[in-house]
N, C-alpha and C positions, 0 to 999 in steps of 0.2 A: 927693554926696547927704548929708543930714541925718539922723543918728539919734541916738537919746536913748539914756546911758550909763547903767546902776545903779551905784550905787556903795551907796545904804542908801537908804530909805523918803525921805528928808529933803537927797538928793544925789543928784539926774537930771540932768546933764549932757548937753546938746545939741552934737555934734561932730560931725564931716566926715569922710566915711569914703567909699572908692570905691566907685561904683558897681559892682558885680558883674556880671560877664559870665557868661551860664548857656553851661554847656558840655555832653555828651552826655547825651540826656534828663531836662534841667533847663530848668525856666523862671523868665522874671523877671517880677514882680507888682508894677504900682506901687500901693502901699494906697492905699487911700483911706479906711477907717477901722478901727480898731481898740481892741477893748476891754479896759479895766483889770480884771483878775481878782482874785477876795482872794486867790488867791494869790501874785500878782505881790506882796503887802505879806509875805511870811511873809519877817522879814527871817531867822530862826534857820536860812532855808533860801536864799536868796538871796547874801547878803551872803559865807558863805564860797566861790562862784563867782564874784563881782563883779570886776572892771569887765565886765558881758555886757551884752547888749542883751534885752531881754524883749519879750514882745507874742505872745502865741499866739491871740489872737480878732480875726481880721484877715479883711478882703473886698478885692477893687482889682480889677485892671483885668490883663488882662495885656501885655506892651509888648513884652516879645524872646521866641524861644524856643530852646532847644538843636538839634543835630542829634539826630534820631532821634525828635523829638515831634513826632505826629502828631494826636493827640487835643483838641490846643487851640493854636488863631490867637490873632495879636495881633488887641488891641480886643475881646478877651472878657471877658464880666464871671465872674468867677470867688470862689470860697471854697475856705480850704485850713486844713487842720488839720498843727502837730506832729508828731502822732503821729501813726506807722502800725506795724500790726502787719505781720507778714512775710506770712500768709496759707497758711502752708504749715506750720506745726512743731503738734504734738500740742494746742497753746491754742487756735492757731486753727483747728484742725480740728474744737474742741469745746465751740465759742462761747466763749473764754477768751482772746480777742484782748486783754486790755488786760495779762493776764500775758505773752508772748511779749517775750521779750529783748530784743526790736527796738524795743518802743514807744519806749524811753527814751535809744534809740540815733538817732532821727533826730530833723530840724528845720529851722531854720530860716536861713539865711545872710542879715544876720544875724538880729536878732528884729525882731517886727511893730511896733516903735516906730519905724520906721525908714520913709524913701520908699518904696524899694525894699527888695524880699526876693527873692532868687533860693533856691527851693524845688529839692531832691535829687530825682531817679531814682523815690525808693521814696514818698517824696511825690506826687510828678506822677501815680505809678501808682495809687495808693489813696487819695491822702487829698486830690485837686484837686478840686471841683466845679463845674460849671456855676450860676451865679448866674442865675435866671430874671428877667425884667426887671420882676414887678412888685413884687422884693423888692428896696428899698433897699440900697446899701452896709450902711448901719447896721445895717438887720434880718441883712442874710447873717452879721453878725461873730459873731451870737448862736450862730449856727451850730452851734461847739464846743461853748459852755455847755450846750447845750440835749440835746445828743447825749449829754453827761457823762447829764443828766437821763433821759431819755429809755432808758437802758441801767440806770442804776441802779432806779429804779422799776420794770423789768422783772425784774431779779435780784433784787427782794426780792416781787415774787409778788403784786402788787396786783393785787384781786379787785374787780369791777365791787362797789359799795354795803359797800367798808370804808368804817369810820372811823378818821381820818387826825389826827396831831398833826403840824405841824412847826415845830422848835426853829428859831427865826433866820429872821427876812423879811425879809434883802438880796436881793441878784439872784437868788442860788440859788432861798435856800426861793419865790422869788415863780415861778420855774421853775417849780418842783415842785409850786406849787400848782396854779398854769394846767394843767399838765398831768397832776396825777391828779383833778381837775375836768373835763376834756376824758376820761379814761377811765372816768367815771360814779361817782369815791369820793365817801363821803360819809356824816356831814358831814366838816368838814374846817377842824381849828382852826390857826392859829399862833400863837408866841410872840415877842418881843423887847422888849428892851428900850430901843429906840427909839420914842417914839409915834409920828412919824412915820412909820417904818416900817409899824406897828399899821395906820395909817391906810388906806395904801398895799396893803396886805393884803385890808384890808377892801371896799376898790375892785377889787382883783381876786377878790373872790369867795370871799375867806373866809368859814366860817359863822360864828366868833367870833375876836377878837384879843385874847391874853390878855397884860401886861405879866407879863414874868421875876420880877418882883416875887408877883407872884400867886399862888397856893395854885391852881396847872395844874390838879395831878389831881383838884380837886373840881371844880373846874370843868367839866372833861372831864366828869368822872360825870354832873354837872347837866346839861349841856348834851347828852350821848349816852345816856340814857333809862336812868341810872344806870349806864352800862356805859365803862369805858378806851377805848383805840385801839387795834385792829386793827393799823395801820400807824404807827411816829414816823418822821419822818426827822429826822437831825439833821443841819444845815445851817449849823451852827456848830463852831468848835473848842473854843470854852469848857469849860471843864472840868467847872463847873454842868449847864451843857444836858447836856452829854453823861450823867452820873451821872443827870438827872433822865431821862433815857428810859426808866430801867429803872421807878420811878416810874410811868408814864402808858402803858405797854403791857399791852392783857388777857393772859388767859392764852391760850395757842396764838399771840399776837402777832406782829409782827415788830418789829426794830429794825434800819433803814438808815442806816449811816453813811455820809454824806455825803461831813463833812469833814475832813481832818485834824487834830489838837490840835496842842501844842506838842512835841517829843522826848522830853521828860523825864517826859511825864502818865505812869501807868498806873493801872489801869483794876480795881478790887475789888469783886469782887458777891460776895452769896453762892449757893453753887455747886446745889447740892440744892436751893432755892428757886426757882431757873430751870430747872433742871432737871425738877424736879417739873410749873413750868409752862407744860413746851414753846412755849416765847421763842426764834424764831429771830432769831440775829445775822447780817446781812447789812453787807457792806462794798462799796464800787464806786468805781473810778479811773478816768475817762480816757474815751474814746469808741473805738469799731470803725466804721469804713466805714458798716456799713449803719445804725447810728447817728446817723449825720451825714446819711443820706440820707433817714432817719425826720425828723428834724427840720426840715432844711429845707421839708420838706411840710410839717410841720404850721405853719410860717412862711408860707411860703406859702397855703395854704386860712384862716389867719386862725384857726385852732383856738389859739395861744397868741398873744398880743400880745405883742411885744419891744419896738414903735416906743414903748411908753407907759411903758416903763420904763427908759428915756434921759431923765435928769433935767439932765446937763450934759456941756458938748462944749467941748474946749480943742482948739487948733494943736498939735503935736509941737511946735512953739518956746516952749507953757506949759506941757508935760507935769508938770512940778514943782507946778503948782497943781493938780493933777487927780491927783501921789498924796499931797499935802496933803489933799484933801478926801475922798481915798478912805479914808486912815487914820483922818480923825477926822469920818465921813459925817454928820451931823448929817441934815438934809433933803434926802440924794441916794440915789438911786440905780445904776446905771449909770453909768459915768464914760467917754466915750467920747474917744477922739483920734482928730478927725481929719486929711485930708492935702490 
C-alpha cells in the first residue's frame, strides 16, 4: 500500500509500506478521505518525530477485522478518531477525558495519509464510529475537528445570546462559528487576515469580518451596542491574536483557547486588572467519545455545513501540493486527500 512520509512541511514523500494485518480486536480501514489539519504544519512539533506518517481526520470503509470484533463488518462505512481516553481513571470519570494519560498513547498504524490504517483495541472500543450513509466520506472526516469544537465551546460556558469574537477564520474558527451560531450566540464577529478568508466568514454567517489590520475592539464596541465579547475564541496561534483577546473581552468574559502558539511564546498580562475583571481563561485539546458523537449529528441534521468548506481535494500521490497550499492557503480552505 501507499503512504505519504513527513519528513518537514516542504518534504512528503510517497512510499510503500505493507499492508497491515489487524490482529486481536483491531480493524483495517481502507480511507477514503482524509483531512489536512493546521496542525499537521506545526513543523517545531512534527519534524523532531519525523519520518511518521500523519493524518488524524480520516473516514473509509472497513475491509478486514481482527478476532474478537464484533461491533463492525467489513463494508462498513466507518469514522475513527486517534485519540481515545481510557474511560475509567479520575479524568474520565470527571468529564476530563482529554487529560487521561492514554489520549496521547494511542493511534494510528500507521497515520491517515495512508490506504490503509489498521486501528488498536482501545480505538475500535471508543473511538470507531458508524458513518450514516447520508454523510459523505468527506463530511465524516470532519468528524474529529468538529468534536475538538464542539467540547471546547462547552468548556468555556457559552450562553444562548453571547457575543462572540473569533481570532482566525480557517477551518477552526469557521467551526466554531457554525456552531455557536447553531447554539443561538450572538452577534458573532471574526478576524484574519486573509480577505478571503473574511469572505468565507461572512458566507457563513458571520455578523462582521474584521481584517487583523483593524482597530478589533472598536469595532466590537460599534458593532455590540458599545459593549466587548462575551466570548473570544482564539483560533490561531499568532502571538498578536492571542495578546489581542485580552483586548476584546468584557468584564466577567471568557477567553477560549483554541490553539496552540509556537514553544517559546509566553504569555504577560497584567495580573490585578484581570483579576479585578473576572476574565475567565479557558483552554481545550482533543475530543472525548461523546464529542465525536455530538458532531457527527450535527453533520448529519445539517446544523454545521463541512461539505462547503472543502475548497480542494488532491490524490495521496499529490499530497505535497496540498501541504504546499495548506502552508501558504491563499483562497483555501479545507485541504482534503483523497483515496
Amino acid at each position: 500500500m501507499l503512504a505519504a512520509v513527513y519528513h518537514t512541511n516542504s518534504d512528503v514523500r510517497i512510499e510503500e509500506f505493507p499492508r497491515p494485518d489487524p490482529g486481536e480486536g483491531e480493524i483495517l480501514i481502507r480511507i477514503r478521505a482524509s483531512g489536512i489539519c493546521g496542525s499537521d504544519l506545526m513543523e517545531w512539533y512534527r519534524v523532531p518525530k519525523a519520518p511518521l506518517v500523519l493524518g488524524h481526520e480520516v473516514a473509509g470503509e472497513v475491509v478486514k477485522t481482527g478476532p474478537g470484533v464484533s461491533r463492525f463488518r467489513v463494508g462498513e462505512r466507518v469514522v475513527a478518531t486517534h485519540h481515545v481516553p481510557c474511560g475509567e481513571c479520575r479524568y474520565c470519570l470527571t468529564d476530563r477525558h482529554t487529560n487521561c494519560p492514554m489520549i496521547r498513547k494511542s493511534g494510528f498504524n500507521p497515520g491517515g495519509f495512508s490506504e490503509y490504517v489498521c486501528v488498536a483495541p482501545p480505538n475500535v472500543e471508543r473511538g470507531v464510529f458508524h458513518l450514516p450513509y447520508n454523510i459523505s466520506f468527506e463530511e465524516g472526516s470532519f468528524t474529529e475537528p468538529l468534536g475538538c469544537v464542539t467540547r471546547a465551546v462547552r468548556a468555556a460556558g457559552l450562553e444562548r445570546g453571547d457575543s462572540v469574537t473569533i481570532l482566525g477564520s480557517g477551518t477552526a474558527g469557521l467551526l466554531c462559528l457554525q456552531y455557536v451560531l447553531y447554539l443561538g450566540a450572538g452577534p458573532v464577529f471574526t478576524t484574519d487576515s486573509n480577505e478571503y478568508k473574511l469572505r468565507k466568514a461572512m458566507e457563513f454567517g458571520a455578523t462582521s469580518a474584521f481584517s487583523s489590520d483593524d482597530n478589533i475592539a472598536s469595532l466590537v464596541r460599534e458593532n455590540n451596542s458599545g459593549y466587548l465579547s462575551d466570548l473570544v475564541i482564539v483560533c490561531t496561534g499568532a502571538r498578536a491574536a492571542i495578546k489581542s483577546a485580552f483586548e476584546l473581552v468584557s468584564p466577567s468574559g471568557k477567553i477560549l483557547f483554541f490553539a496552540p502558539s509556537d514553544p517559546e511564546f509566553t504569555l504577560n498580562f497584567p495580573f490585578n486588572e484581570y483579576w479585578w475583571s473576572g476574565v475567565r481563561m479557558v483552554s481545550s485539546y482533543a475530543a472525548a467519545p461523546g464529542d465525536l458523537e455530538d458532531a457527527l449529528s450535527l453533520i448529519g441534521k445539517g446544523a454545521v455545513d463541512v461539505e462547503r468548506m472543502i475548497t480542494h481535494r488532491f490524490p495521496l500521490r499529490d499530497i505535497q501540493r496540498g501541504f504546499d497550499l495548506a502552508e501558504n492557503p491563499q483562497e483555501s480552505l479545507k485541504i482534503m486527500i483523497t483515496m
